[in-house]
N, C-alpha and C positions, 0 to 999 in steps of 0.2 A: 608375355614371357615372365616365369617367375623373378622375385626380384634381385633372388642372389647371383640367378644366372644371369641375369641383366648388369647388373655390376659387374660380374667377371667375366662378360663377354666385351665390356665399353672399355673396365677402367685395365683388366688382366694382373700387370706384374706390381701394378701402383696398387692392389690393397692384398690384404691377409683375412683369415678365418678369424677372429677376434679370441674366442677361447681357448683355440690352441694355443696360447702365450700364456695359459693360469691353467697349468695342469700342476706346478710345482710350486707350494708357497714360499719355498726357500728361495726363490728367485726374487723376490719383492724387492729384495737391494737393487736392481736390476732397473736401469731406466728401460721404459715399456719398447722405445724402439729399438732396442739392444735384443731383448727377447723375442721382438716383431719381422729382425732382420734373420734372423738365426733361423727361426720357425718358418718365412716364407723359402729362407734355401735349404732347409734338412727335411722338413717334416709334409708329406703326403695328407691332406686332407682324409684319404678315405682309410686312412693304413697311418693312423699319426706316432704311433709306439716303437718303431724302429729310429725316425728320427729324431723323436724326444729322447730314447737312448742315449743318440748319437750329441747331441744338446748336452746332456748329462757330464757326456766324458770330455767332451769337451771344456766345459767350465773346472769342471773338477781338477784335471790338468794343467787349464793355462789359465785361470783364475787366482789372483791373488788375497787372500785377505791381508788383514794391515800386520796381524800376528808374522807372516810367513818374508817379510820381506828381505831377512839378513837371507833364509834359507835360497830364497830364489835368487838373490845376488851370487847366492856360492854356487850354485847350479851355472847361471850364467858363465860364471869362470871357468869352473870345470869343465863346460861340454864346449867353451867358446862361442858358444850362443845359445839361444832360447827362444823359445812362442809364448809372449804374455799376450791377455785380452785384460782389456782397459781402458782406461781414457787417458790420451793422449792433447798436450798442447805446447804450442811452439810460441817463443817469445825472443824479439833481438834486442841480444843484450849492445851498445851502442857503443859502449866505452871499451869493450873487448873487440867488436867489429864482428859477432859472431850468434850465428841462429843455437839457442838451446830449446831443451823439449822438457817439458815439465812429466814425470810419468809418474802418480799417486802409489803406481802397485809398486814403484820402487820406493818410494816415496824421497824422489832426487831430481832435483831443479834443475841440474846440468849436466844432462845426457844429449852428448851428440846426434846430430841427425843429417842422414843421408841426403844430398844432396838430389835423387831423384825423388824421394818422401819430400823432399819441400815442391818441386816443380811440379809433381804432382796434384798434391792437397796443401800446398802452401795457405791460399786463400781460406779455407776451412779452420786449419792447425791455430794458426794465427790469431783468426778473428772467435775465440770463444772454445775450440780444439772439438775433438769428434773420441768418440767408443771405437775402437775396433781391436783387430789382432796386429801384433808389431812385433820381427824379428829383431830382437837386442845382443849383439854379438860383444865379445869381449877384447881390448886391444889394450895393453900394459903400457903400447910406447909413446902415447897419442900425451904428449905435454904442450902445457898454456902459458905461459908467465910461470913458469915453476911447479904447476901443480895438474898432475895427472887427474886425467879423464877419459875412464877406461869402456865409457860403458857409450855404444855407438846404434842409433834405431836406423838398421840397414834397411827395413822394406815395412813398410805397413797396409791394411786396407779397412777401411773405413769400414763401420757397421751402417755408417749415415746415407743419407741423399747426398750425394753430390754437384749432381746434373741433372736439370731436371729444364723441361719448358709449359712457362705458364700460359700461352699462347696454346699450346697441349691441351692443359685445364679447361680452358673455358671455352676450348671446341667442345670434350665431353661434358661437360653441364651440359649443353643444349638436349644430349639424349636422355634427361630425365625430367618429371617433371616438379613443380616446386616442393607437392609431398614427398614425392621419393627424395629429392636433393637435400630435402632437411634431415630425414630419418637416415640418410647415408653419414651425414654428418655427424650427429647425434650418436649412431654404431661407431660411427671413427674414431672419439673421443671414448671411447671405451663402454657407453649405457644401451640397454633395446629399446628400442624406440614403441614395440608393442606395448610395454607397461607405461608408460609416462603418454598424458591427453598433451595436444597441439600446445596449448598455452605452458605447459613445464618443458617441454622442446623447445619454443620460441626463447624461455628462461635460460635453459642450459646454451644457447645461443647466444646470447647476452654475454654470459660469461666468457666467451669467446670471442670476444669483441676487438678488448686491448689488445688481442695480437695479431689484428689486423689494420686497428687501426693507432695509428703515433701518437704517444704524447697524449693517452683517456686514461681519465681519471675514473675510479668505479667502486662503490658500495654495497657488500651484501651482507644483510644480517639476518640469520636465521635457525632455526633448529640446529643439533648438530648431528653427523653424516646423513649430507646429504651430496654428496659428491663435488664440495669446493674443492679441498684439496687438493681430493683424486686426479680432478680436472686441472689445476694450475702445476701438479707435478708431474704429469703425465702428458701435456699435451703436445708438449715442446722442450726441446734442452733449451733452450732461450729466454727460459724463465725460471727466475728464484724464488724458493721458497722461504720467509723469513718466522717460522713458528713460534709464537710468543715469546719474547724473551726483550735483552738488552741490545738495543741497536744505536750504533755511534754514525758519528758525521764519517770517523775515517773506513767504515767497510761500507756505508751508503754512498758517499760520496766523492770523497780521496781522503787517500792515506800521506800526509803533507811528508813525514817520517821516510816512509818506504817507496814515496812516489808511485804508487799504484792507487791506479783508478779504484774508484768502486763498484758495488752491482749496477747500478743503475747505469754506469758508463760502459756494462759487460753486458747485458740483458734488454729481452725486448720487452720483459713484465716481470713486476717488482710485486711478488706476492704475500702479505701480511696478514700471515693467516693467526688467528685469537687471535684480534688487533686488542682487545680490552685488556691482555694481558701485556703486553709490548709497552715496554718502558723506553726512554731518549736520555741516552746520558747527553745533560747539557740541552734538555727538554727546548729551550729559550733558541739558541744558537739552532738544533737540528730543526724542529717546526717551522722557523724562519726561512733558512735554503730550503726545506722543502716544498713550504707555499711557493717561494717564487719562482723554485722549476714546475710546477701544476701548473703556474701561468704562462710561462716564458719557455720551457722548455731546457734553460740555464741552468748549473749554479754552479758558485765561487765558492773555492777554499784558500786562504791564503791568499796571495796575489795573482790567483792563476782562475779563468771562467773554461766550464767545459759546456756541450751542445751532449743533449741527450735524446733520443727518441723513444726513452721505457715509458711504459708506461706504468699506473700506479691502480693496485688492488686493495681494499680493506675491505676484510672477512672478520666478522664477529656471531658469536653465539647471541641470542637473547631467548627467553620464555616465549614460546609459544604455545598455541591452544593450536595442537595436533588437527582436530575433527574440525573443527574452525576453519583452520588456514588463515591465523591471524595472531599478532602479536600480543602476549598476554596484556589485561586489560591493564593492568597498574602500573605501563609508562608512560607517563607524561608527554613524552619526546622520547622519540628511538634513540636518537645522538647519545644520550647519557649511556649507553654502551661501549661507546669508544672511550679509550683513556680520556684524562681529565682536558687535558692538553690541548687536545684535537677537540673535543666535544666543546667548548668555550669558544674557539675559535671560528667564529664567523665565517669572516676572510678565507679562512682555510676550506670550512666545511662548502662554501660558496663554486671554488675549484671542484667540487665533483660532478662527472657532467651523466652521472646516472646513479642510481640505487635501485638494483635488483632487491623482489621481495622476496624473500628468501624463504619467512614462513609459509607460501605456497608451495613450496618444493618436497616432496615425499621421503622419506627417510629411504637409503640405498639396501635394496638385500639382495644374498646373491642370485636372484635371479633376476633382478634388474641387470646385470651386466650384460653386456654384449654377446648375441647369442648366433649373427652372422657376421659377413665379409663392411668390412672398413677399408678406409684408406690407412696404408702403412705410413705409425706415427709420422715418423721424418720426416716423409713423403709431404704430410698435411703442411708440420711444422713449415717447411721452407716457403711451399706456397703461401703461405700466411705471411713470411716475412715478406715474399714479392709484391705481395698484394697490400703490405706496407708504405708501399712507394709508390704507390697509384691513388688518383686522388676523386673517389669518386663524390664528391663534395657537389661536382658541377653538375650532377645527375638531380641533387637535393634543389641546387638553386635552380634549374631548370624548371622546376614541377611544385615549388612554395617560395611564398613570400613572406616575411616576417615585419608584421605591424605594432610601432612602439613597442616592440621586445629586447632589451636588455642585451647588452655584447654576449654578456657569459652562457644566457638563455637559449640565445642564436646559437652561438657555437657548441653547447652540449648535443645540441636536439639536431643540429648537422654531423658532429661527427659519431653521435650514435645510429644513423641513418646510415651513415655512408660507411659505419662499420656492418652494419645488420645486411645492406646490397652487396659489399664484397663478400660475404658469408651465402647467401643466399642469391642471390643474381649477379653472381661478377663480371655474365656473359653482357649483360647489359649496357646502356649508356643513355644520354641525354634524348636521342631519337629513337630507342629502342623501348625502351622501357615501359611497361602497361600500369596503367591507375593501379590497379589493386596491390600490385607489389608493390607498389612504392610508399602506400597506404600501409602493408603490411608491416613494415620497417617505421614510418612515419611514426604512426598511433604509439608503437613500444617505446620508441624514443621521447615523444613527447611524454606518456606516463610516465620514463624512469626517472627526466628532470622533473615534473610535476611532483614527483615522490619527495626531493630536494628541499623546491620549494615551500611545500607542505610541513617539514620539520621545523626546516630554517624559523617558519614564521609562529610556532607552537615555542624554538628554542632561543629566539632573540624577537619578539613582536613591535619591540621598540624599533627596531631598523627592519623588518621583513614584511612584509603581507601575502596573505593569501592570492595568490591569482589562478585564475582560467587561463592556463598558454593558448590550449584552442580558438580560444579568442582570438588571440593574436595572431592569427596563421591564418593565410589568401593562400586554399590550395586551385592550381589551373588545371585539375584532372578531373 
């Protein structure tokens, strides 16, 4: 069976055409499953031009940019209601005793919401909020404590996933086999998998890791575009992107002030992209909470400790030699890429439990994109948060043993394993599982901390040495 018909006969309403989503580059503002969702219910594969029309009018009408917002408040009044697309999120305020919706396209923190919009997507709204379309009706008599709030989100529906079973999932894995299941993946994530060899597939898998598995740490330094970004903005709403710049304790961490969490308390991957550019105000104080949530999972601000499950990305440029695939000769140590901060720190750089080479990875053009059917982003995204809280760990120690190896050594090369089998074999398990896959996952794992190790002992020789991990590894398969 060919293979796109093979995917749209197993996976059907769970994937899309990939290209029909970049027919318009005005759309880029557009998170990809906003445009993935729209394209699977308007637009005809064979006949795509009536419903990208249809696409068209639709944004144009019920799209807000930031310019238009007093305008569409006065629409709202006038007509007593209105259809905005958007993103939508819901927060209780505690000391009012009352649910508000935060809506950007209006740009107003305290708009009412419908009691069947919470019973419905409560849990969604809530936890991070969703894209979609939302009727906002207007009501003059609607008073709090003295001060009107006129504007009320009577019905909304999600662009998102919202239901979905992962039990589902990992019956269809079984109808493919582990090539098809890679290069499906690879297509889902937005690249063709025809232009990129096996080992820049297994890479772009890599990168895909932290969002399946809690609390990984992950380093990639490399040429630039070569689809980091692409990849940590697109592959999930779940993940933030931090592009070089000034980052503080209180939007990383909490805001003691405002009493709001920060990203890492809102996201399932904390993405820092130009890490080399990315300055810490209060360098001393943020590096510090941040080592000890790399280790622990923790950090405190103030008097108060929060539990976090993000995980942590650094992305950096360096020189490389294109036709090589290798980093230009004249660093010493990779680390010296990273800010000053982080590159000194031992302790810190020690917390990574991988490094993607980066300068193997090909520069993106567009016909590297996605050229068939994918799974629909959301789709992917949520399965990825499920399979966050599945611990296939016990698959790893099932099938290796780890001989005088180091806690942090153990636990990189375990939870980059057991990220690379929920990506790749999730149908699997302790009795299921065959040698070479586990091998397959194995071996990359142990390269990406051996990468680690390899710097560590080039950037501090006085505390590091070189080792062989394979060494250290009793595999029973």
């Amino acid at each position: 069976m060919d293979f796109g018909k093979k995917i749209t006969h197993y996976l059907e309403d769970r994937v899309v055409l990939k290209p029909l989503t970049r027919w318009n580059e005005a759309y880029k503002e557009f998170p990809r499953y906003v445009m993935e969702y729209l394209v699977a219910r308007y637009v005809e594969p064979q006949n795509p031009v009536p419903g990208q029309q249809k696409i068209d009018r639709i944004l144009n009408e019920h799209y807000v940019e930031s310019g238009a917002k007093e305008l569409i408040k006065s629409k709202i009044k006038e007509l007593s209601e209105y259809t905005l697309l958007g993103q939508l999120r819901v927060r209780l305020d505690a000391g009012k005793d009352h649910y508000w919706a935060e809506v950007p396209a209006l740009g107003d923190n305290f708009v009412r919401i419908g009691r069947k919009v919470l019973r419905e997507y409560g849990d969604a709204l809530l936890a991070g909020g969703a894209w979609g379309t939302m009727v906002v009706e207007y009501d003059p008599q609607y008073e709090l404590k003295g001060r009107i709030y006129p504007f009320n989100i009577r019905e909304f529906t999600p662009f998102q996933i919202t239901r979905l079973s992962l039990d589902d999932y990992l019956e269809k894995r079984q109808n493919f086999n582990t090539h098809e299941w890679i290069d499906l993946l690879v297509q889902s994530i937005g690249f063709n998998p025809a232009k990129f060899s096996q080992r820049e597939k297994m890479l772009m898998l890599m990168r895909l890791v932290p969002f399946v598995e809690a609390n990984f740490n992950l380093l990639e330094l490399g040429p630039r575009e070569t689809g980091k970004t692409y990849t940590y903005r697109n592959t999930s709403s779940k993940s933030f992107v931090i592009s070089g710049g000034k980052t503080t304790p209180a939007t990383l961490f909490y805001n003691i002030a405002s009493r709001k969490i920060g990203i890492l308390g809102q996201k399932d991957v904390v993405f820092f992209d130009e890490i080399g550019n990315t300055s810490f105000s209060d360098p001393e104080a943020t590096i510090s909470v941040l080592k000890d949530y790399m280790q622990t999972g923790k950090f405190s601000r103030g008097p108060q400790e929060f539990n976090s499950q993000a995980s942590i990305v650094l992305a950096g440029n360096i020189d490389t030699d294109i036709e090589k695939k290798k980093p230009a000769p004249h660093y010493h140590h990779l680390f010296i890429a990273l800010p000053h901060e982080l590159g000194k720190d031992a302790a810190f750089l020690d917390r990574l439990h991988a490094f993607i080479p980066g300068w193997e990875m090909p520069k993106i053009k567009p016909d590297n994109y996605a050229q068939g059917y994918g799974f629909v982003t959301d789709y992917l995204a949520e399965i990825f948060t499920r399979l966050r809280r599945k611990n296939y760990q016990t698959i790893v120690n099932s099938q290796v043993k780890f001989l005088k190896m180091t806690g942090r050594n153990q636990d990189s090369i375990k939870k980059t394993t057991a990220g690379l089998l929920k990506l790749i074999f999730p149908h699997r398990n302790p009795q299921t599982i065959q040698s070479d896959e586990i091998e397959l996952c194995l071996a990359l794992a142990v390269e990406c901390r051996q990468r680690i190790i390899g710097q560590l002992a080039l950037s501090f020789p006085e505390e590091f040495k070189e080792l062989e991990l394979n060494k250290q590894i009793q595999k029973s398969f």
